[in-house]
PABAKE-594704 format. One line per 5 residues: number of its first residue (from 0); for each residue y negated, x, z negated of N, C-alpha, C. Coordinates in steps of 0.001 Angstrom, whole numbers. Each point is the difference from the previous one (the first is absolute). Example, Ala and Ser with C-alpha at 12.3 -4.5 7.8 and 13.67 -1.06 7.14 Angstrom:
% PABAKE-594704
0) 5690:13190:-7800:-1190:-890:0:-1200:900:0 ~ -1050:-350:720:-1190:820:-60:-1090:-770:-730
END
This chain:
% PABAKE-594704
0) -513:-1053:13742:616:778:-1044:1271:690:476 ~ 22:661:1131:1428:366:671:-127:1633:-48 ~ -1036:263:-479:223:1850:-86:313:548:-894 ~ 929:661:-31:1144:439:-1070:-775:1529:-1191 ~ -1083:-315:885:-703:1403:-1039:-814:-1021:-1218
5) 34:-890:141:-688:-1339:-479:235:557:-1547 ~ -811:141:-784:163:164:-1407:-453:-814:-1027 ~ -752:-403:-225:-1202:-1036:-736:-413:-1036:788 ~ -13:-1328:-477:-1044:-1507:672:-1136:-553:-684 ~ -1189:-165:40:-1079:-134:-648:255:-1799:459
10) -170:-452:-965:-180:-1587:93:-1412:-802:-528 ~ -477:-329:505:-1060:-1430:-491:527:-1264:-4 ~ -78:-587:-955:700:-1131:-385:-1208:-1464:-351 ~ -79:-1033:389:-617:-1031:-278:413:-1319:-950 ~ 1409:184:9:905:-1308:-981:899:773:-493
15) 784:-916:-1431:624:284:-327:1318:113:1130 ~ 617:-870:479:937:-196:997:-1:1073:1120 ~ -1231:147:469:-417:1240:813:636:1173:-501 ~ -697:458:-1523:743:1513:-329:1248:-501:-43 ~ 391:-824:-350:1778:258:-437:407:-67:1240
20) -162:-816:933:609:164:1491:-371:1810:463 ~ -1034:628:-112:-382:1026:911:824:1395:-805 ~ -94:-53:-1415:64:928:-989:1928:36:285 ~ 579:-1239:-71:1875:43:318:-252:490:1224 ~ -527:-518:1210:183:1116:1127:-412:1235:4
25) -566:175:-92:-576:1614:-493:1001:793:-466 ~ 293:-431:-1213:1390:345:-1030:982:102:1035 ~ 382:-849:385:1098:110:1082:410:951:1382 ~ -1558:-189:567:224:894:873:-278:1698:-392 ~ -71:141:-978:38:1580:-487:1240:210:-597
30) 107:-1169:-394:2051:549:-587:450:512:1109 ~ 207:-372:1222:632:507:830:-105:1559:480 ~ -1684:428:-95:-210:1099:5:447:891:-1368 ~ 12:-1139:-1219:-31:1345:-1594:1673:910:799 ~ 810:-561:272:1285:75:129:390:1520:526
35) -1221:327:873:52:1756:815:-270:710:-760 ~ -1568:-425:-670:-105:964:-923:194:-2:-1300 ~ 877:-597:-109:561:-802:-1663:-1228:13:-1300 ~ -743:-481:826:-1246:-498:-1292:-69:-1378:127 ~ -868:-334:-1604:76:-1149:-686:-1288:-435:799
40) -446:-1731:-157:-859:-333:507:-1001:-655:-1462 ~ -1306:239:589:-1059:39:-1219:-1383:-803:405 ~ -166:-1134:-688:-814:-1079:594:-1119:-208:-954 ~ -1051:494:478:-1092:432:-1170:-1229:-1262:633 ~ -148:-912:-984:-1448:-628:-211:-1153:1129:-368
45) -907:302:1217:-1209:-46:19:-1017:-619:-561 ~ -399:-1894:364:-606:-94:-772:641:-1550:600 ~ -1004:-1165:-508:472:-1647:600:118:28:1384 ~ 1441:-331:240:271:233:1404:245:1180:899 ~ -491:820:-456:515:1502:870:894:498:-516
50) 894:463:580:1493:914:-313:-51:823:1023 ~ 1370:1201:-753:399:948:824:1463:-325:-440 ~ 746:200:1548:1600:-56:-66:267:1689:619 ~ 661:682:-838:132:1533:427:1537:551:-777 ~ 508:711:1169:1249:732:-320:-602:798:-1208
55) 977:517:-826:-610:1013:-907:924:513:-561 ~ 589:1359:134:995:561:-653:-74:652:-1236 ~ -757:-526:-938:-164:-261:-1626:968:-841:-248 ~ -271:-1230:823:1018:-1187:-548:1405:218:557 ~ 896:-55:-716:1431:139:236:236:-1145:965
60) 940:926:899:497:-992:896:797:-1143:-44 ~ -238:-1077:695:4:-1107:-408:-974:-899:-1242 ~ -687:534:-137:-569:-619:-571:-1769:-585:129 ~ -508:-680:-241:-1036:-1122:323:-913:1:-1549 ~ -1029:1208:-225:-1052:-177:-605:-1529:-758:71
65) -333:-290:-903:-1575:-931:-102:-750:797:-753 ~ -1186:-46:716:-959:981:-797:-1630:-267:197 ~ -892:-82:-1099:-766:-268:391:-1248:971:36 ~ -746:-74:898:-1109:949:-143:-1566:66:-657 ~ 50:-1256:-432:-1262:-682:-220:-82:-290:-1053
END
């Protein structure tokens, strides 16, 4: 996850403990990126277990939306 063009993380998840461990890193390591392009970060359930973690400059910066798609 070290390329800075890095925009979105697609996750598969198997446990509860799993998403919450993978979904805070995720979260985390895109804060660092929202910061250049001052967009919010937006974490959309797909469906059981799949997510997307993606910059998104809808969401105001600094800030950490949930959304679901399903």
């Amino acid at each position: 996850m070290s390329d800075y063009r890095l925009k979105s993380i697609a996750l598969k998840v198997a446990t509860r403990s799993a998403m919450d461990n993978e979904l805070n890193e995720a979260v985390q390591f895109l804060a660092t990126k929202a910061t250049s392009s001052r967009s919010g970060i937006r974490v959309t359930r797909n469906g059981p277990g799949d997510f997307t973690v993606s910059l998104d400059p809808s969401v105001p910066f600094g800030t950490t939306l949930e959304d679901d798609s399903w």
